[in-house]
C-alpha positions in Angstrom: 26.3 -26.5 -70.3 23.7 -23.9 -71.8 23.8 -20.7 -70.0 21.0 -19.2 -68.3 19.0 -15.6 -68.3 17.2 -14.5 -65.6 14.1 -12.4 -66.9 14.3 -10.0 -64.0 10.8 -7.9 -65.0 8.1 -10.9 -64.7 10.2 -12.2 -61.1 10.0 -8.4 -59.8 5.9 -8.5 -60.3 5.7 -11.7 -59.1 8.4 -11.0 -55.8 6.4 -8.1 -54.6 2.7 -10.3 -54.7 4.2 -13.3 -52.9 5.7 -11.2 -50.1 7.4 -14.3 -48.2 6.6 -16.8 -50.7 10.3 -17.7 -53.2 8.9 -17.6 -56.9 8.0 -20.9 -58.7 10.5 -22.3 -60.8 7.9 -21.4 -63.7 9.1 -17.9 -63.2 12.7 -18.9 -64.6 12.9 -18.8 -68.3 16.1 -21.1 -69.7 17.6 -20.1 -73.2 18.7 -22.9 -74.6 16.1 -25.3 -73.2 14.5 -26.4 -69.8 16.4 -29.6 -69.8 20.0 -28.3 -69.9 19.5 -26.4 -66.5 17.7 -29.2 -64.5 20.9 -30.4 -63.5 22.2 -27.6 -61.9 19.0 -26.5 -60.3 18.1 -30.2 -58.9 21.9 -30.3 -57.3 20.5 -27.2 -54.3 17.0 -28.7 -53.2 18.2 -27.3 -49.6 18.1 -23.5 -49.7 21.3 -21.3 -48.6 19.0 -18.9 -47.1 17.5 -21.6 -45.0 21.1 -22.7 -43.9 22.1 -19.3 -43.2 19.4 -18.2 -40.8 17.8 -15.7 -42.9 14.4 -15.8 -40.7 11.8 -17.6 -43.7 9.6 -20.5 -42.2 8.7 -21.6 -46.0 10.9 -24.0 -47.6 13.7 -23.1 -50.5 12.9 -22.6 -54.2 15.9 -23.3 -56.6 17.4 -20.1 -57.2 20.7 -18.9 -58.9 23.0 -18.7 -55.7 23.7 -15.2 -56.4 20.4 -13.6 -56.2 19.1 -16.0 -54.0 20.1 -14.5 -50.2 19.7 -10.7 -51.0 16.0 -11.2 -52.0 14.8 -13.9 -49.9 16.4 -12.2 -47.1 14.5 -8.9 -48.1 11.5 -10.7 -48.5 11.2 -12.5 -45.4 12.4 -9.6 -43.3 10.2 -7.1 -44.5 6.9 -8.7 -42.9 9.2 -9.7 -39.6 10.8 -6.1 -39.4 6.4 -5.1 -39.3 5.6 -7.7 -37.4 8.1 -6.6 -34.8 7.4 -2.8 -34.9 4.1 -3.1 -34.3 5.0 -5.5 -31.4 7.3 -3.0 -30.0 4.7 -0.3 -28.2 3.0 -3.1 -26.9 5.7 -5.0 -25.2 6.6 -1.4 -23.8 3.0 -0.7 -22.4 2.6 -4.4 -20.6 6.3 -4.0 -19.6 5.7 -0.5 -17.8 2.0 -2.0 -16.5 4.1 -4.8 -15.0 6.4 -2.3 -13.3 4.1 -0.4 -12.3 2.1 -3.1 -10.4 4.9 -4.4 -8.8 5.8 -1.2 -7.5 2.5 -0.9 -6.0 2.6 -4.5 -4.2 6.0 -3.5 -2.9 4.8 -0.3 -1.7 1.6 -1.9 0.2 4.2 -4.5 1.8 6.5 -1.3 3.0 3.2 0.6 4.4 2.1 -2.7 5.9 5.6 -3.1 7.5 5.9 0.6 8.4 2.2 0.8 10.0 2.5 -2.6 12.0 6.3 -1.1 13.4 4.8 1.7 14.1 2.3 0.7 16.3 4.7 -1.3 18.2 6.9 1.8 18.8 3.9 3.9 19.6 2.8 1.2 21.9 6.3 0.4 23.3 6.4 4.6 23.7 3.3 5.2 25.5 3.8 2.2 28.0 7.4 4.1 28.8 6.1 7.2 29.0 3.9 6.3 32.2 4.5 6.6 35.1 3.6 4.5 38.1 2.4 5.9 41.3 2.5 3.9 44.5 0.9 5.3 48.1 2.4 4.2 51.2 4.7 4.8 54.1 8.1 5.9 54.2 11.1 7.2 57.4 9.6 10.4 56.5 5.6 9.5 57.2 2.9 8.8 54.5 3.9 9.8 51.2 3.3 9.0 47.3 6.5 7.7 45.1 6.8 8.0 41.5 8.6 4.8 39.6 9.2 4.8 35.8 8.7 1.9 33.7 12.1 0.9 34.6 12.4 1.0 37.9 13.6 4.4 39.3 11.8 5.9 42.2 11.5 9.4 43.7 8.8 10.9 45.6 5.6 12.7 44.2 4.1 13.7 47.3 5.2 14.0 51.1 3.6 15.2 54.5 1.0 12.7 54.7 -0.1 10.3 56.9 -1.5 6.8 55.8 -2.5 7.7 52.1 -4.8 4.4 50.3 -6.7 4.3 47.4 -6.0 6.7 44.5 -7.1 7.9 40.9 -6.4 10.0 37.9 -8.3 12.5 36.4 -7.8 13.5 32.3 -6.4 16.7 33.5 -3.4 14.7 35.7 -4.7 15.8 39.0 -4.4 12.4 41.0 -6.7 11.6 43.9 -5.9 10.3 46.9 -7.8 9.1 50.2 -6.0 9.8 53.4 -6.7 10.6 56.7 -6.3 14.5 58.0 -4.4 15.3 61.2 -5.1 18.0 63.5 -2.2 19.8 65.4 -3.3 20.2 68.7 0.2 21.0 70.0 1.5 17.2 71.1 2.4 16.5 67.7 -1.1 15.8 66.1 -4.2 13.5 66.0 -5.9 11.6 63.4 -9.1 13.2 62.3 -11.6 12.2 59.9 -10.8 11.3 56.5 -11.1 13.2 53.0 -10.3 12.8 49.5 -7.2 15.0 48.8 -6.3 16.6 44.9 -2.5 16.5 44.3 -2.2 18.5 41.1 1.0 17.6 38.5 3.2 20.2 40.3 2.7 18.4 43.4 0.3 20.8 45.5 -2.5 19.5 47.8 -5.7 20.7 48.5 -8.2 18.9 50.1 -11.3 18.1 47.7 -13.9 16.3 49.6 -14.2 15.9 53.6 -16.0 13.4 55.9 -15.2 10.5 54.2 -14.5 7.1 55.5 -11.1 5.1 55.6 -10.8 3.0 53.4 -12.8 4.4 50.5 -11.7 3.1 46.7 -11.5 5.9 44.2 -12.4 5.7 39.9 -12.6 8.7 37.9 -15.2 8.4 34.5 -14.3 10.3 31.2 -15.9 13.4 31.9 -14.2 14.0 35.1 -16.3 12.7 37.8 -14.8 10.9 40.8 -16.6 8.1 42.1 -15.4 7.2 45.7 -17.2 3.6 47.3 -17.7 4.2 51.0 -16.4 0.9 52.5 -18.1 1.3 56.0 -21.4 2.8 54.8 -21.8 0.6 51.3 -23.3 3.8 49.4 -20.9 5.2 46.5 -20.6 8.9 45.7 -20.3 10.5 42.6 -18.3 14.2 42.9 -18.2 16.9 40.2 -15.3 18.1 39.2 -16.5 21.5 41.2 -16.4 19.2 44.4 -20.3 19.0 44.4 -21.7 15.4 46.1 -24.1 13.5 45.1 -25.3 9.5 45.9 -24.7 7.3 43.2 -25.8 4.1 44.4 -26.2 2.5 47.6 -27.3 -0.7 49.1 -24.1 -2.2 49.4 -22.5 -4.1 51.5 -18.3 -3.7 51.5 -17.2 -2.1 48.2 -13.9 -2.7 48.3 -12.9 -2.1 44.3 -13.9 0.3 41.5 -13.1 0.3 37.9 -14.4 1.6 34.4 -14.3 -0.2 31.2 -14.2 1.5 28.0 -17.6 2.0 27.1 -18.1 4.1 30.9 -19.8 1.3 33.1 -18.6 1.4 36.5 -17.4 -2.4 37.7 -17.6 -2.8 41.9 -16.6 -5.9 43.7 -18.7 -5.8 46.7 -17.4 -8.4 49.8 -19.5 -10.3 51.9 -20.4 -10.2 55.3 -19.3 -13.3 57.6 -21.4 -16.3 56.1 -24.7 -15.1 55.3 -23.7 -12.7 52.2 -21.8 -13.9 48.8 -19.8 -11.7 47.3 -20.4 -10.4 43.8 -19.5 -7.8 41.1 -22.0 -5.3 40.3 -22.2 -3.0 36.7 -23.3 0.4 37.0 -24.2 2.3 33.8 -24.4 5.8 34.2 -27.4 6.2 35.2 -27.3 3.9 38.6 -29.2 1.4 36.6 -27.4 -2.0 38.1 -26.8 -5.6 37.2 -24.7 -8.8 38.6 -21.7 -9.7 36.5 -20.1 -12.2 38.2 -21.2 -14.2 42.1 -18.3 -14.6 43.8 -16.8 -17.8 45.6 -17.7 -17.6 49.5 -14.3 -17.8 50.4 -13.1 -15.2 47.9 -11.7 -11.6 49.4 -11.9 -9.4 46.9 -9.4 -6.1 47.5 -9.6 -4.8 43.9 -10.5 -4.2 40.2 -8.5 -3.2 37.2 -9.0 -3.3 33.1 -6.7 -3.9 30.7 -6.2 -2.2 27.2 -7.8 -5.2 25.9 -11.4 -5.2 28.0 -10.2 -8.3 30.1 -11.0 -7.6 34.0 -8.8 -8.8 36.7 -10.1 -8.9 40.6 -7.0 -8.9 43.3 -7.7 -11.6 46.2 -6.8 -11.1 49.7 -5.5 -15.0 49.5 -3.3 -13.7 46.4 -4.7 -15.0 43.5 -5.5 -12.8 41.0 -8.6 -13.9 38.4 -9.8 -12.8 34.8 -12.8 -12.6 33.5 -13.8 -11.6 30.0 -16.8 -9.3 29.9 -17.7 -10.2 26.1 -18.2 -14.0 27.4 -21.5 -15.8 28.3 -22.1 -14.9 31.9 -21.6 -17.7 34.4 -22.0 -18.7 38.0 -17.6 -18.2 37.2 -17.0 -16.8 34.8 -13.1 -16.6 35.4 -10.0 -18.1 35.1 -6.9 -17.8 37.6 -4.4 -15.2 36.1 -1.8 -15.7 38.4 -1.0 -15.1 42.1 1.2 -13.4 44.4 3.1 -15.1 47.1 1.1 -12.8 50.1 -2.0 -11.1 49.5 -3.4 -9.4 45.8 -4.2 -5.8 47.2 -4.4 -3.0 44.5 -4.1 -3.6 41.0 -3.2 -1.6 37.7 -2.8 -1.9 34.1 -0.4 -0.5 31.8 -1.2 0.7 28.0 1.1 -2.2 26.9 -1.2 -4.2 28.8 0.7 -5.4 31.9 -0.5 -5.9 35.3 1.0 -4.2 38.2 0.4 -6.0 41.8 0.6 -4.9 45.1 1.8 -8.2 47.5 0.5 -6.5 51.1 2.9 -9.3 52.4 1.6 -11.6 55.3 2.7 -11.1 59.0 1.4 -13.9 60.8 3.3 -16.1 63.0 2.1 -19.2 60.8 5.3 -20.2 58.7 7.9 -17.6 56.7 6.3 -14.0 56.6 6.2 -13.1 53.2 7.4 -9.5 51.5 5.2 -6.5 51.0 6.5 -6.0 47.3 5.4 -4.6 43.9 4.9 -7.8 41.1 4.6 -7.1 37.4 2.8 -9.7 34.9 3.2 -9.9 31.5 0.0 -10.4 29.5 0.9 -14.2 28.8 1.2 -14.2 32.8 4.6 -14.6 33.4 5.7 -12.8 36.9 8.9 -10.9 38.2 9.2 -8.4 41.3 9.2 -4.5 40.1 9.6 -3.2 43.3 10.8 -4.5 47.3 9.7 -2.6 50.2 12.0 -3.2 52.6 15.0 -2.6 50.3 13.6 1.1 49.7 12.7 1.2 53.6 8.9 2.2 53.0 5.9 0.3 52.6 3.2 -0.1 49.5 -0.6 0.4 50.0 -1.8 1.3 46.2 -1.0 1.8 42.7 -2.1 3.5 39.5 -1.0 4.8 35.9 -1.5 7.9 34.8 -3.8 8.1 32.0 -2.0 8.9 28.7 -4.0 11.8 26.9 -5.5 10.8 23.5 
């Protein structure tokens, strides 16, 4: 067989023109004639370079086997090695955008997480924190107790005689309508009554006189207490200086006060005998009045309360208790029954966790099984249990409130 020469200046021109391209066979010159080296060319129609993985899409020229791999491999790698650096930065930059986004989607769940815990435990934490007072009688004559939210009693205020309806003020001063005695010697009399102010240490003073018993008690934002004479049907409106003034009148029994958020003043007046239906009046500030709701003629309304979420609840004397939502279309009844008690609905109050607090008066008649005078809580799906039994503690429960958490 004729040997062959490899004329390595015109293939060095032509390699670095065609880049990935393999020379034409054109670039091979034969001494000794073209036709004695078609044999041994013709015999590798499949490349080694392409067998071996060396990266080149284009098909295999015949090549000497050994300059074949070294070149094509330099060849085709060079563009590739290009290719790739360029490729490099920007696989980096989409790779740390890509991190970078995810860490910000993971971060919005976490704050998402932490802010909706967070206002559970704040919420959990602010109904714990208050505390519940409860008016009554004990062995030891009128007094107020103090319960926490689980339970635990002691007593806030002693040395009074039949204490009823009751408030808070911002400041934690907590009014209370009782009667005042006068010692004439033969262990006392009942006198008129007055509004006394229990301050957080526990002294009393007394704050307004010459009131009637029972008169229902709300205290607005700024401070003023509002006390509804029940005899005379005329509400007042005190200062916090103690000064009087009338705030409405015309009434006939108010018998329950309460404030929503926005400051109107909610009153659930009874009726007289047969004549006279029952409603609940709104009072904006400035007297200005409108119906909310007419009541049923055989309701007996004792008292209002609001709950965190704006939903009022009127205690019945025949111990249901009814909601009505204020942001509904007004109705001849515009109420649902919440629940009931297994006595009489007497005072009402709402924790910031939105629970309602009941007092059961009890009944005493001599129709069928006398029922307790007790302390119910309801959950704001409705569901009932007993907080508190009178007789077990040896005292007796008249009225309820929360103290207001400061904001």
């Amino acid at each position: 067989m004729s040997s062959l020469r490899f004329d390595t200046e015109r293939f060095t021109s032509s390699a670095r023109a065609a880049s990935c391209d393999r020379p034409d066979v054109s670039e091979l010159t034969a001494i000794g004639g073209v036709a004695d080296s078609q044999p041994v060319l013709a015999n590798r129609n499949k490349s080694a370079v392409s067998d071996r993985g060396y990266g080149c899409s284009q098909p295999s020229r015949n090549f000497p086997r050994n300059l074949l791999p070294a070149l094509t491999h330099y060849l085709c790698e060079r563009p590739n090695n290009q290719q790739n650096k360029n490729r490099g930065p920007i696989m980096k930059t989409k790779l740390t955008e890509t991190k970078f986004k995810s860490a910000i989607s993971s971060a919005r769940q976490l704050f998402s997480k932490v802010a909706y815990f967070g206002a559970v435990i704040l919420i959990c934490s602010g109904a714990s924190a208050q505390n519940l007072f409860v008016s009554g009688r004990g062995a030891g004559g009128g007094e107020i107790s103090k319960f926490t939210w689980d339970g635990r009693q002691s007593i806030f205020a002693s040395g009074l005689y039949k204490p009823g309806d009751m408030a808070f003020d911002g400041g934690g001063n907590l009014f209370v309508v009782d009667y005042v005695i006068l010692d004439n010697g033969a262990g006392g009399v009942r006198s008129d009554a007055a509004i006394f102010k229990i301050t957080p240490n526990g002294t009393i003073t007394i704050f307004a006189s010459r009131v009637s018993y029972p008169s229902y008690l709300a205290v607005d934002k700024a401070g003023n207490l509002f006390a509804a004479d029940y005899d005379q049907g005329i509400i007042y409106r005190y200062k916090p200086n103690g000064l009087r003034a009338t705030f409405a009148s015309g009434l006939y029994h108010p018998v329950g006060m309460a404030f929503d958020s926005a400051g109107n003043l909610f009153v659930a007046d009874n009726r007289i005998g047969n004549v006279y239906e029952g409603h609940i009046y709104q009072y904006k500030s400035d007297g200005s009045r409108t119906t909310f709701a007419v009541l049923d003629p055989s309701d007996r309304p004792a008292d209002l309360a609001f709950n965190s979420l704006g939903n009022l609840f009127m205690a019945d004397l025949g111990g249901n208790i009814y909601k009505y939502n204020p942001s509904g279309v007004l109705r001849r009844y515009p109420r649902t029954t919440f629940g009931s008690v297994p006595g009489s609905a007497q005072s009402l109050a709402c924790d910031s966790a939105g629970n309602l607090f009941v007092v059961d008066a009890g009944d005493t008649s001599d129709i069928g099984p006398s029922t307790p005078n007790a302390i119910y809580k309801f959950t704001q799906q409705g569901g009932r249990s007993m907080f508190a039994f009178a007789d077990a503690l040896d005292e007796s429960f008249t009225s309820l409130i929360f103290q207001q958490i400061p904001l």
